[in-house]
DSSP file (Angstrom, degrees, kcal/mol; ACC not computed):
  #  RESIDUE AA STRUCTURE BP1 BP2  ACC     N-H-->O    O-->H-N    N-H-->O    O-->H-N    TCO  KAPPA ALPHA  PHI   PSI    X-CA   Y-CA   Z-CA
    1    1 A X              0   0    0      0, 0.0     5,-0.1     0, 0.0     3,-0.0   0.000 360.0 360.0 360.0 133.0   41.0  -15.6   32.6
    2    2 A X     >  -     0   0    0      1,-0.1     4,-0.8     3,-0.0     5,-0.1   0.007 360.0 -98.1 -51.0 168.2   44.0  -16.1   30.0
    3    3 A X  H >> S+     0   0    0      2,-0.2     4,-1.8     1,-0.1     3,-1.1   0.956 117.5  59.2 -48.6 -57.8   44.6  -13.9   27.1
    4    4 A X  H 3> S+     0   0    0      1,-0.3     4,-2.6     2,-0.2    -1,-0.1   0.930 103.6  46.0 -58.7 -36.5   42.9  -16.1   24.9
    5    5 A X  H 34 S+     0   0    0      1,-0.2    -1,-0.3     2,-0.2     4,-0.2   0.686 104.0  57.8 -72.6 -12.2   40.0  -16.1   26.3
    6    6 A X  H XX S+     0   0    0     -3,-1.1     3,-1.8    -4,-0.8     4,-1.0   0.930 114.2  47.6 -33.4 -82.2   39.7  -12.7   26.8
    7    7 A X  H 3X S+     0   0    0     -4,-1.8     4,-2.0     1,-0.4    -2,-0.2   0.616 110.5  42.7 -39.9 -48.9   40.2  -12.8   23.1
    8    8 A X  H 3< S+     0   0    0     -4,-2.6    -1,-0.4    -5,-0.4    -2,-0.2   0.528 109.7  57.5-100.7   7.7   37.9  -15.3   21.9
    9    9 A X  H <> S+     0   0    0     -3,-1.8     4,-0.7    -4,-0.2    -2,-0.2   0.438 110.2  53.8 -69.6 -32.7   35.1  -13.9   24.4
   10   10 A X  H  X S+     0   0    0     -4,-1.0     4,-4.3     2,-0.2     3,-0.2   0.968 111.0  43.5 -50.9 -65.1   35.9  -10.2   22.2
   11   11 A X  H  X S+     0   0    0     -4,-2.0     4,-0.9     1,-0.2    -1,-0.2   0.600 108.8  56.4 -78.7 -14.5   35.3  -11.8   19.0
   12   12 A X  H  > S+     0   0    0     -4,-0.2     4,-2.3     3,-0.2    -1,-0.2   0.788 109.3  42.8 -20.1 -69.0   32.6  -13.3   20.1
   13   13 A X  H  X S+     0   0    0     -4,-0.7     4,-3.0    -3,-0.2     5,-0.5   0.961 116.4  48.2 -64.3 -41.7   31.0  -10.1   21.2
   14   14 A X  H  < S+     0   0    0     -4,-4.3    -1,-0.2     2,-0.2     4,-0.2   0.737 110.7  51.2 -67.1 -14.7   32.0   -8.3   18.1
   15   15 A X  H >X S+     0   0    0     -4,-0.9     3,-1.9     2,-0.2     4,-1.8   0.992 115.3  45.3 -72.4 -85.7   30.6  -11.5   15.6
   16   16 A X  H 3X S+     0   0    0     -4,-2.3     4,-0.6     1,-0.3    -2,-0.2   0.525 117.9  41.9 -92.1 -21.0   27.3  -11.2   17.6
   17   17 A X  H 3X S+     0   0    0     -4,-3.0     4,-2.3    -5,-0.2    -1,-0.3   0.788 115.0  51.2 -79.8 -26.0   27.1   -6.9   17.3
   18   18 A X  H <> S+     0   0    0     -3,-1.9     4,-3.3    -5,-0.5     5,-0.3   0.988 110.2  48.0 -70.3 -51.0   28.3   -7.1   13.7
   19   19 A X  H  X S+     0   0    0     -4,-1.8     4,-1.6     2,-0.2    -1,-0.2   0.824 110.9  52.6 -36.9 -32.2   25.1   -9.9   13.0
   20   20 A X  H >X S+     0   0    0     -4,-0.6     4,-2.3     2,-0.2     3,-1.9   0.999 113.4  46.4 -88.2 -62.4   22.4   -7.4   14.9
   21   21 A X  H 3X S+     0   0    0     -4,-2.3     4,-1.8     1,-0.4     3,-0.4   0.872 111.5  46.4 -74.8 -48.7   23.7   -4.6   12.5
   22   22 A X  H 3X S+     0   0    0     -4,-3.3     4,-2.2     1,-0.3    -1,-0.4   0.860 119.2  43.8 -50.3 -28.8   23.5   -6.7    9.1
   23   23 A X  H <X S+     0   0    0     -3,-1.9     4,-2.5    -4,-1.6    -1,-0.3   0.831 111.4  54.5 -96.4  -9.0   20.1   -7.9   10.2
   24   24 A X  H  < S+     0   0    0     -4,-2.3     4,-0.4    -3,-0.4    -2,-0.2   0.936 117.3  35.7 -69.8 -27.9   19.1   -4.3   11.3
   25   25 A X  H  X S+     0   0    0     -4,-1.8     4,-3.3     2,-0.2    -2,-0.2   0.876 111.9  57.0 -71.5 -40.1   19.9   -2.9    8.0
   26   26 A X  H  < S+     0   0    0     -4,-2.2    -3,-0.1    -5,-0.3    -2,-0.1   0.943 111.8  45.5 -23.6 -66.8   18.7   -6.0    6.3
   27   27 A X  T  < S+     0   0    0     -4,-2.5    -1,-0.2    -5,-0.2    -2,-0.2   0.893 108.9  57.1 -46.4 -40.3   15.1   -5.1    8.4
   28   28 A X  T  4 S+     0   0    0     -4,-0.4    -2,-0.2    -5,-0.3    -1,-0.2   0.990  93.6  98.0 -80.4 -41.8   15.5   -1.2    7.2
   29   29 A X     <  +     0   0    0     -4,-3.3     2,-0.3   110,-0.1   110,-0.2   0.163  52.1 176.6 -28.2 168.5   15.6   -2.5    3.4
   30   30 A X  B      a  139   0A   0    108,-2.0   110,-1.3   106,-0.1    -2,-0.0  -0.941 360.0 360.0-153.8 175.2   12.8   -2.5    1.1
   31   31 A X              0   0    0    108,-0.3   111,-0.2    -2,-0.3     6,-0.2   0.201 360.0 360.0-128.0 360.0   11.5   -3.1   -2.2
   32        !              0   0    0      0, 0.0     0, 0.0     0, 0.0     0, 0.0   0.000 360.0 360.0 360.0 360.0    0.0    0.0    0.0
   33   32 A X              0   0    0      0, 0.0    91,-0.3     0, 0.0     4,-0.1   0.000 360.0 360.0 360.0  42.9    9.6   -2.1   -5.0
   34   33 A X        +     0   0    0     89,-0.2   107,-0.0   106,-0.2    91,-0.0   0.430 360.0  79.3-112.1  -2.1    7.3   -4.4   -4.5
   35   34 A X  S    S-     0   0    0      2,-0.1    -1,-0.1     1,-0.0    90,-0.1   0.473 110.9-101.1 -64.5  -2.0    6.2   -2.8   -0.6
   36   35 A X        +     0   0    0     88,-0.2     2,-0.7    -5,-0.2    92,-0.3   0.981  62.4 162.8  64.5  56.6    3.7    0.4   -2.8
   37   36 A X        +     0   0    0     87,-0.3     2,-0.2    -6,-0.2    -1,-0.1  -0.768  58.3  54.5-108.2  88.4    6.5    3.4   -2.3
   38   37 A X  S    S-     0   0    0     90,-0.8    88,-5.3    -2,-0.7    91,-0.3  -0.564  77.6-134.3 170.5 148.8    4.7    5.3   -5.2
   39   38 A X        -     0   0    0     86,-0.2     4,-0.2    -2,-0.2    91,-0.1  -0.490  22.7-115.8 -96.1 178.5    1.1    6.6   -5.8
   40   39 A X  S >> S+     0   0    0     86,-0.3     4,-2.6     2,-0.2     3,-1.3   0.852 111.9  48.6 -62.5 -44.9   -1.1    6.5   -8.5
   41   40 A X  H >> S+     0   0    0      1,-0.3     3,-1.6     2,-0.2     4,-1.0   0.951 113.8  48.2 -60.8 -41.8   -1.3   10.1   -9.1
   42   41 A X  H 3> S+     0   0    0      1,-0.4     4,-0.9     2,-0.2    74,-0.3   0.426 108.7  52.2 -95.0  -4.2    2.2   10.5   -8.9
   43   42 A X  H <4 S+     0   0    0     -3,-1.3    -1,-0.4    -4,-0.2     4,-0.2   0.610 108.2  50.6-115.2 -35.1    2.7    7.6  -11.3
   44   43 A X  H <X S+     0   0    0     -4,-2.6     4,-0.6    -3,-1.6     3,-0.5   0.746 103.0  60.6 -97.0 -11.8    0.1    9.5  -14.0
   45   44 A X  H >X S+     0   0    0     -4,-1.0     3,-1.5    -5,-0.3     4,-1.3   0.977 107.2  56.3 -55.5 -41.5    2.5   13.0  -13.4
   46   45 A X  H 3X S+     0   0    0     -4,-0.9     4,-1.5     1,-0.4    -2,-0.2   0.619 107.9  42.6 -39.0 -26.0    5.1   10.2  -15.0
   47   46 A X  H 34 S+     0   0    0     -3,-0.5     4,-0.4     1,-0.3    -1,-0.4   0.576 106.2  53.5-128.4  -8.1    3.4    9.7  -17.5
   48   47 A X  H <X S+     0   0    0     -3,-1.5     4,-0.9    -4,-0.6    -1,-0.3   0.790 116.8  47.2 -65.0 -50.4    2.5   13.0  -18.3
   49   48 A X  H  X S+     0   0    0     -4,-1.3     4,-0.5     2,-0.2    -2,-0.2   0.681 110.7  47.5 -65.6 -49.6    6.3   13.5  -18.2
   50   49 A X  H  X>S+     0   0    0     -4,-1.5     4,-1.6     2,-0.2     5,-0.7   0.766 105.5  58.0 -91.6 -15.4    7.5   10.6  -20.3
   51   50 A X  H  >5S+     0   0    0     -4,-0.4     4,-0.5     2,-0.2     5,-0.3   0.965 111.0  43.4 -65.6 -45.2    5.2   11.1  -23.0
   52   51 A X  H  <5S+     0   0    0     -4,-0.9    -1,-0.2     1,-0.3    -2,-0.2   0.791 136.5   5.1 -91.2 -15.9    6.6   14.7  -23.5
   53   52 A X  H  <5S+     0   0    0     -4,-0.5    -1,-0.3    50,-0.0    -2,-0.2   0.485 131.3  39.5-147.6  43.6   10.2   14.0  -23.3
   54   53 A X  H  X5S+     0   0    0     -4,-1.6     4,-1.8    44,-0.0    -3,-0.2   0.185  92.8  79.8-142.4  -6.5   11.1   10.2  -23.0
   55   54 A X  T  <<S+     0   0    0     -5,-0.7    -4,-0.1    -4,-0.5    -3,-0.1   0.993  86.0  57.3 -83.5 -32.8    8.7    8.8  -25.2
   56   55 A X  T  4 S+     0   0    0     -5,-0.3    -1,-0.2     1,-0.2     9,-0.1   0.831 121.6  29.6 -41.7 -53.2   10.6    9.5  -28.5
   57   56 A X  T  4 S+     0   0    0      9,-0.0    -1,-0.2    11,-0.0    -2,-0.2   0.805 114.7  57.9 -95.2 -48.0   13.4    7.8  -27.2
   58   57 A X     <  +     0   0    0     -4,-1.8     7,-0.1    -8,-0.1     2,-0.1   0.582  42.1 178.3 -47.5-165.9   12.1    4.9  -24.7
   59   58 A X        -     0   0    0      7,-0.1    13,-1.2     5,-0.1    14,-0.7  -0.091  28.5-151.7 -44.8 144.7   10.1    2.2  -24.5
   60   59 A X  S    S+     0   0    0     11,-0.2     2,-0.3    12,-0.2    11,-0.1  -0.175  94.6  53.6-116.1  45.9    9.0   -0.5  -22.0
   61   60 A X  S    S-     0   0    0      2,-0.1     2,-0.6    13,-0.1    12,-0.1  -0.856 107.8 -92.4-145.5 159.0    8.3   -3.3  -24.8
   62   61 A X        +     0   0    0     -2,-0.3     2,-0.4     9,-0.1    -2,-0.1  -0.578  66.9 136.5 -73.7 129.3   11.4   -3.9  -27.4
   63   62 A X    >   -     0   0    0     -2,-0.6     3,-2.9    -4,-0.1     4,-0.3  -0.987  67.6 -60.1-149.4 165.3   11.3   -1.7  -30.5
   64   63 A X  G >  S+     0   0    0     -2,-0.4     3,-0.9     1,-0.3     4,-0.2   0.491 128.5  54.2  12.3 -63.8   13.1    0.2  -32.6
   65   64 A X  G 3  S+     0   0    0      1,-0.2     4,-0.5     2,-0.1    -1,-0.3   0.411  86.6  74.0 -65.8 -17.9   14.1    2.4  -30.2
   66   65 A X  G <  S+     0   0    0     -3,-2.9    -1,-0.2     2,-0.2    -2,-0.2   0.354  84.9  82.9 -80.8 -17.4   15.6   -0.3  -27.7
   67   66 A X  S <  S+     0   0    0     -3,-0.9    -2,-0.1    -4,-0.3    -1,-0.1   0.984 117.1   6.1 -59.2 -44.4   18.6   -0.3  -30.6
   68   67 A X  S    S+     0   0    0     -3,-0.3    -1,-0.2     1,-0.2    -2,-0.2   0.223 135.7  55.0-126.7  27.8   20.2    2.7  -29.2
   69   68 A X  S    S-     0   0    0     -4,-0.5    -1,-0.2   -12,-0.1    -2,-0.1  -0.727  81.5-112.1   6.7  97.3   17.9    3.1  -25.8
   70   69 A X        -     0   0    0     -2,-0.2    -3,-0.1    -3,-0.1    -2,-0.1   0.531  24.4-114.2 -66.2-177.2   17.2    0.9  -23.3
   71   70 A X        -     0   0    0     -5,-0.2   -11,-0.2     1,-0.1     3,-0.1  -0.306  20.2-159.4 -69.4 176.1   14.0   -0.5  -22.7
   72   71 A X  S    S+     0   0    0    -13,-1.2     2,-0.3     1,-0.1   -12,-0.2   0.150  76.2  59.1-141.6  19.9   12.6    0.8  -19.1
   73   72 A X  S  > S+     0   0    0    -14,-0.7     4,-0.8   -12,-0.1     3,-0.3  -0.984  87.5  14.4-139.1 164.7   10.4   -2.0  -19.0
   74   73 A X  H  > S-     0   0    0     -2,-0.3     4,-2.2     1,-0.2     5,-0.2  -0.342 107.3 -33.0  89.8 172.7   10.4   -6.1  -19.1
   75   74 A X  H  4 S+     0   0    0      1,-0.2    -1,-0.2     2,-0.2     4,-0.2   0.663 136.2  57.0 -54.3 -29.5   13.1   -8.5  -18.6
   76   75 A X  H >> S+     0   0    0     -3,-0.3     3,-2.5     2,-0.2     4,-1.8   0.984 118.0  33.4 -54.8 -58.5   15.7   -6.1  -20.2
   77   76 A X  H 3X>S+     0   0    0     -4,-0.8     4,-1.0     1,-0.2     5,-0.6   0.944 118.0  57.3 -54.5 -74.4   14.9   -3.3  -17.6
   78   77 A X  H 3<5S+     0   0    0     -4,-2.2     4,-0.3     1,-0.2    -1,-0.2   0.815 115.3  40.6 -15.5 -32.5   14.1   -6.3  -14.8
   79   78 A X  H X45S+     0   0    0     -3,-2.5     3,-2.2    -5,-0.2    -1,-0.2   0.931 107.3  58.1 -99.4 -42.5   17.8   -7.5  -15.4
   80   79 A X  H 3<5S+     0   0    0     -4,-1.8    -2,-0.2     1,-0.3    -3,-0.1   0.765 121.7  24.6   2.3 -82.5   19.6   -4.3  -15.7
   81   80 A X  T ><5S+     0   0    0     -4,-1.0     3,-2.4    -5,-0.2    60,-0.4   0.166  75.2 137.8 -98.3  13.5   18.6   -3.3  -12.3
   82   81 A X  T < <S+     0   0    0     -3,-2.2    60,-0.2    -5,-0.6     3,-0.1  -0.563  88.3  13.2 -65.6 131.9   17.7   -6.4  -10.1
   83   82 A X  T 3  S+     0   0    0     58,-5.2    -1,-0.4     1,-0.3    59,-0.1   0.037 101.6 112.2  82.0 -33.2   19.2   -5.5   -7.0
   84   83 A X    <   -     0   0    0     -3,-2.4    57,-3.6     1,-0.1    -1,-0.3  -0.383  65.5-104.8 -77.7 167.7   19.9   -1.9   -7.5
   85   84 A X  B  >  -B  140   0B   0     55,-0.2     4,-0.9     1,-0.1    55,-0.2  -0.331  19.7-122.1 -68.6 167.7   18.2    1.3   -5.6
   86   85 A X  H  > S+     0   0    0     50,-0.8     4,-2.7    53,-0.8    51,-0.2   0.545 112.9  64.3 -76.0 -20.4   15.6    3.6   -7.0
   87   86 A X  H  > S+     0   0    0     49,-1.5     4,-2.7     2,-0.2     5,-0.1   0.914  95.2  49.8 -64.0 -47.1   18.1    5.9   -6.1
   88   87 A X  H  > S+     0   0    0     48,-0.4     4,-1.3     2,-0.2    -2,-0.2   0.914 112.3  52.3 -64.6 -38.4   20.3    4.8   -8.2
   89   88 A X  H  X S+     0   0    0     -4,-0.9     4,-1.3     2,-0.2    -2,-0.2   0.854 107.3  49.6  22.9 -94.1   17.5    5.0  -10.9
   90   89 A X  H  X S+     0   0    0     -4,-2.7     4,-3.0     2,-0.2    -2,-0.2   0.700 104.5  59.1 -69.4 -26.9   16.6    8.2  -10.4
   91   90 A X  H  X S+     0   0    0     -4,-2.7     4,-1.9     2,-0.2     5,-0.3   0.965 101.1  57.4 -14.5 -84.3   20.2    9.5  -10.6
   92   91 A X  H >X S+     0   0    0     -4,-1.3     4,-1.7     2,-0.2     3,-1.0   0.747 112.5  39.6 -16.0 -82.0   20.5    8.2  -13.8
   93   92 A X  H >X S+     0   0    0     -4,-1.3     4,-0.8     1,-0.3     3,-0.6   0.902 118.4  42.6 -70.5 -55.5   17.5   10.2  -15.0
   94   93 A X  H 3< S+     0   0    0     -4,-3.0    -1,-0.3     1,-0.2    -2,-0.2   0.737 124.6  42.7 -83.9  -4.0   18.0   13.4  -13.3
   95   94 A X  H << S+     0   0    0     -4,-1.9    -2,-0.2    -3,-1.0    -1,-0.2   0.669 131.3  12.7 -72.6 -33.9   21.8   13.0  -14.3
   96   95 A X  H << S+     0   0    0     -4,-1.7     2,-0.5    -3,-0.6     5,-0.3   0.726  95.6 129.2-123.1 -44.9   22.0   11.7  -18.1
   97   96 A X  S  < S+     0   0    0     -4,-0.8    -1,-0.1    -5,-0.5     8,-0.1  -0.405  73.7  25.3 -86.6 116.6   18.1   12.3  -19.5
   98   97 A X  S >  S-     0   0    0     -2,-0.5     3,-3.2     6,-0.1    -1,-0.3  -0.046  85.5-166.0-100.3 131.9   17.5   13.6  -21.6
   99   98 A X  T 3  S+     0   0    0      1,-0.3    -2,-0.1     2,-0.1     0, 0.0   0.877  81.7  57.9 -18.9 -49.4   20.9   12.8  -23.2
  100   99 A X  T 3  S-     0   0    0      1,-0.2    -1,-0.3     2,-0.1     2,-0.1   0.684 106.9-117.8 -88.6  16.3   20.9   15.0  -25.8
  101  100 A X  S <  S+     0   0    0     -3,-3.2    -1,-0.2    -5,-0.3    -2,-0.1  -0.015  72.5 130.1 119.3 -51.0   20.5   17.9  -23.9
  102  101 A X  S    S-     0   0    0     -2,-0.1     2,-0.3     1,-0.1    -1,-0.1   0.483  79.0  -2.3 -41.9  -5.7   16.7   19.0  -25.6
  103  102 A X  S    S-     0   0    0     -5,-0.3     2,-0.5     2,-0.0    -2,-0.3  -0.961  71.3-111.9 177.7 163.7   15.0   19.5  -22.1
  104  103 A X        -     0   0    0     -2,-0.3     2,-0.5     0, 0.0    -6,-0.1  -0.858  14.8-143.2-123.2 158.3   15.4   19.3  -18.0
  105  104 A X        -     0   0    0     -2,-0.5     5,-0.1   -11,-0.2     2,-0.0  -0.939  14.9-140.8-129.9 131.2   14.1   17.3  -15.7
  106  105 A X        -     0   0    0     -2,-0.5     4,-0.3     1,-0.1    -1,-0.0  -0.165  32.5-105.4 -92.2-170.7   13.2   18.8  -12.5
  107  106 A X  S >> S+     0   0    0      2,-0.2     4,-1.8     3,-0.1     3,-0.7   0.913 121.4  46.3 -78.8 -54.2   13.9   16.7   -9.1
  108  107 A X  H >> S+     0   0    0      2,-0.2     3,-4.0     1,-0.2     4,-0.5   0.895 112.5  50.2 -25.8 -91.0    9.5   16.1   -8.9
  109  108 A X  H 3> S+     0   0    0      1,-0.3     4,-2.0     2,-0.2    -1,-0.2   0.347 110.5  45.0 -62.8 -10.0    9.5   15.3  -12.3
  110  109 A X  H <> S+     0   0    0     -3,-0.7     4,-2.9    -4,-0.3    -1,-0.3   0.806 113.8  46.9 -91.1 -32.4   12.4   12.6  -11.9
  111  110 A X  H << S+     0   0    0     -3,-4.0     4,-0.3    -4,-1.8    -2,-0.2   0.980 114.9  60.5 -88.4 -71.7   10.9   10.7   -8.4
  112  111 A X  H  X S+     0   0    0     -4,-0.5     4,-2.2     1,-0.2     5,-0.4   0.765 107.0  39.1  21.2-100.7    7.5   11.1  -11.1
  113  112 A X  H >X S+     0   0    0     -4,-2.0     3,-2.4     2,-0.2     4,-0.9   0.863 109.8  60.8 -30.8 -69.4    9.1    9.0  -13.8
  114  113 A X  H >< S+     0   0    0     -4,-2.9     3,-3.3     1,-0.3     2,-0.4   0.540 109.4  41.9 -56.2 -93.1   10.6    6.6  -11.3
  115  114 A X  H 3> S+     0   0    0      1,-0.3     4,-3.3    -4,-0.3    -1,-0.3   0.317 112.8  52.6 -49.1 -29.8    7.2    5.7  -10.1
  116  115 A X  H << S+     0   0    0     -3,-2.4     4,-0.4    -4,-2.2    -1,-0.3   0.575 111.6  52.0 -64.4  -8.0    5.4    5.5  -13.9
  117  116 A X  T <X S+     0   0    0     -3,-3.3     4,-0.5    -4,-0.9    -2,-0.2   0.798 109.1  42.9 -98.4 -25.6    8.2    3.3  -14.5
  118  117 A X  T  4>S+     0   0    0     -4,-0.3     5,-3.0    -5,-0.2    -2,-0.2   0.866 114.8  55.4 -47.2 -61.8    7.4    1.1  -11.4
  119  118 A X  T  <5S+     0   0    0     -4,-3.3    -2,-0.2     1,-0.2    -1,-0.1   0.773 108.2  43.8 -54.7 -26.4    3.8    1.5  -12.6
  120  119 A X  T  45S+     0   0    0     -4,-0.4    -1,-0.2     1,-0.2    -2,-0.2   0.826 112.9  56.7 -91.7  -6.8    4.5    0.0  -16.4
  121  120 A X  T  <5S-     0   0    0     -4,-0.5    -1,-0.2   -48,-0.1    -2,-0.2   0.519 117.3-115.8-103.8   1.8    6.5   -2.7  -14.9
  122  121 A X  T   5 +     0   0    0     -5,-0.1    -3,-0.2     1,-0.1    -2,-0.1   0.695  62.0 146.1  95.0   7.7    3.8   -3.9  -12.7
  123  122 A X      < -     0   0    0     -5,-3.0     2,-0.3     1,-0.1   -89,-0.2  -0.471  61.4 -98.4 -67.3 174.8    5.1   -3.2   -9.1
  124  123 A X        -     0   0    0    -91,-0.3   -87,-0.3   -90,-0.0   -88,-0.2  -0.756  30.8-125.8 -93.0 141.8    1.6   -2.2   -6.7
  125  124 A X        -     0   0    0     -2,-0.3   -86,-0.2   -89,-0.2     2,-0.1  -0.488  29.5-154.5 -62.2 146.7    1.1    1.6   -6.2
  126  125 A X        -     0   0    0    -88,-5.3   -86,-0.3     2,-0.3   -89,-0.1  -0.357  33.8 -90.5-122.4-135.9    0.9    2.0   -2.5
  127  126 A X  S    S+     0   0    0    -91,-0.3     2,-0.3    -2,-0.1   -88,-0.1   0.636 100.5  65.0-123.0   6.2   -1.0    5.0   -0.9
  128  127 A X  S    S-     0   0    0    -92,-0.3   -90,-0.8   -90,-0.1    -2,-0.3  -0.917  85.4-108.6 -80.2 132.4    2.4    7.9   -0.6
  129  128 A X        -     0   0    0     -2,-0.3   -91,-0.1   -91,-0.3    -2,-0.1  -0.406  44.4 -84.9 -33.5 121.6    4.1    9.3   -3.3
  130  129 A X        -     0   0    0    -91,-0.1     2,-0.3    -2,-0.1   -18,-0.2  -0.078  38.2-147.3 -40.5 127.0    8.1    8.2   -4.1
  131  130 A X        -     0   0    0     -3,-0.1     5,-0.2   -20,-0.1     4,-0.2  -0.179   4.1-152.9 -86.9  24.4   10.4   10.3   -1.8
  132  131 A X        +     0   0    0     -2,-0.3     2,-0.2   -24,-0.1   -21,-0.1   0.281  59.1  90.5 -23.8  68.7   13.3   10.6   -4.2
  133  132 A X  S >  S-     0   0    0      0, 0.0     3,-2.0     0, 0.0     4,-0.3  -0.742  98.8 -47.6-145.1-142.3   16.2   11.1   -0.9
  134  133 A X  T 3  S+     0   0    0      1,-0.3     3,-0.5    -2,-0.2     4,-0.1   0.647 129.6  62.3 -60.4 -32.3   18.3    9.2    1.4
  135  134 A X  T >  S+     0   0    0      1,-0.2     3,-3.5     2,-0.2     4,-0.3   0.795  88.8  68.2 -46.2 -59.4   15.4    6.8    2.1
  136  135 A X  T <  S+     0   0    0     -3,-2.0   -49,-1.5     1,-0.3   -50,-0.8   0.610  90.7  72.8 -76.6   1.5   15.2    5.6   -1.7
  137  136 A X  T 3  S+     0   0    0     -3,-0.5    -1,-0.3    -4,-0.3    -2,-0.2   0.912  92.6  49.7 -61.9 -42.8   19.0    3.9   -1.0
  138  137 A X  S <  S+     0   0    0     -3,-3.5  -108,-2.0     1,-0.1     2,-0.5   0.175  98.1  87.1-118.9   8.8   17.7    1.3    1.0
  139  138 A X  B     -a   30   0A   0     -4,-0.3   -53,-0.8    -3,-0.2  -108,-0.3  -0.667  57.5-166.8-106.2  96.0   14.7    0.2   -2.0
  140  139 A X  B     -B   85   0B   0   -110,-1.3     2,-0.4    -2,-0.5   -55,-0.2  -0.248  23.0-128.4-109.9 150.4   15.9   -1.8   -4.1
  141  140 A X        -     0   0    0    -57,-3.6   -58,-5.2   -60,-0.4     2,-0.4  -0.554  37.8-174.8 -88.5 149.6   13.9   -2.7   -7.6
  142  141 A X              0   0    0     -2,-0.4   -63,-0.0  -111,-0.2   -60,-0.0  -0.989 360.0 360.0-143.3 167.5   13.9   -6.8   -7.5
  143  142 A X              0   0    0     -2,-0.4   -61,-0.0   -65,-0.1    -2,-0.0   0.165 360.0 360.0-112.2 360.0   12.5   -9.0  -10.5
């Protein structure tokens, strides 16, 4: 065999390893439309945003949507189509509340995400949201 063919036999192999990984990760994805949250864990949420998110929040536009976004509806829906719940829940156990008035434990943040799943209509399934390396590969979609 020539060089080239050598060559184009390579790239070959390496096209047809690179395809199996994009569709193996492809496979590993998920959304939040699979149930990765329960109910109970969805009514700690709610337990959670009522006592320090509601002041601030909403998942309809109001008042509060001037200088806080919505976390529900087509604003939230466009925001984050296509992002993880990891990324998500970052956000909350990083920045919320902004001003500083209370903490939000690591529970109480994989909590929210899933009451926020729940007001946006995704299905509950029959585990609680896992808030780790896992929640990378779920992505919220619209």
């Amino acid at each position: 065999m020539t060089p080239r063919i050598w060559l184009g036999a390579g790239v070959l192999v390496l096209t047809g390893t690179l395809a199996l990984h994009v569709q193996a990760d492809a496979a590993q994805e998920s959304t939040v439309k699979a149930g990765i949250y329960s109910t109970e864990q969805a009514e700690r949420g709610k337990a959670t945003y009522d006592k320090i998110c509601l002041s601030c929040h909403s998942f309809q536009p109001s008042e509060k949507s001037k200088d806080n976004p919505d976390l529900g509806g087509d604003a939230f829906l466009s925001k984050w189509d296509k992002r993880s719940l990891h990324e998500l829940a970052t956000v909350i156990y990083t920045n919320m509340p902004n001003d500083g008035s209370a903490v939000v434990s690591e529970a109480e943040t994989a909590d929210l995400v899933a009451y926020i799943l729940q007001q946006n209509k995704f299905p509950a399934g029959s585990q609680p949201f896992k808030w780790d390396a896992s929640a990378r590969k779920v992505l919220i979609v619209k």
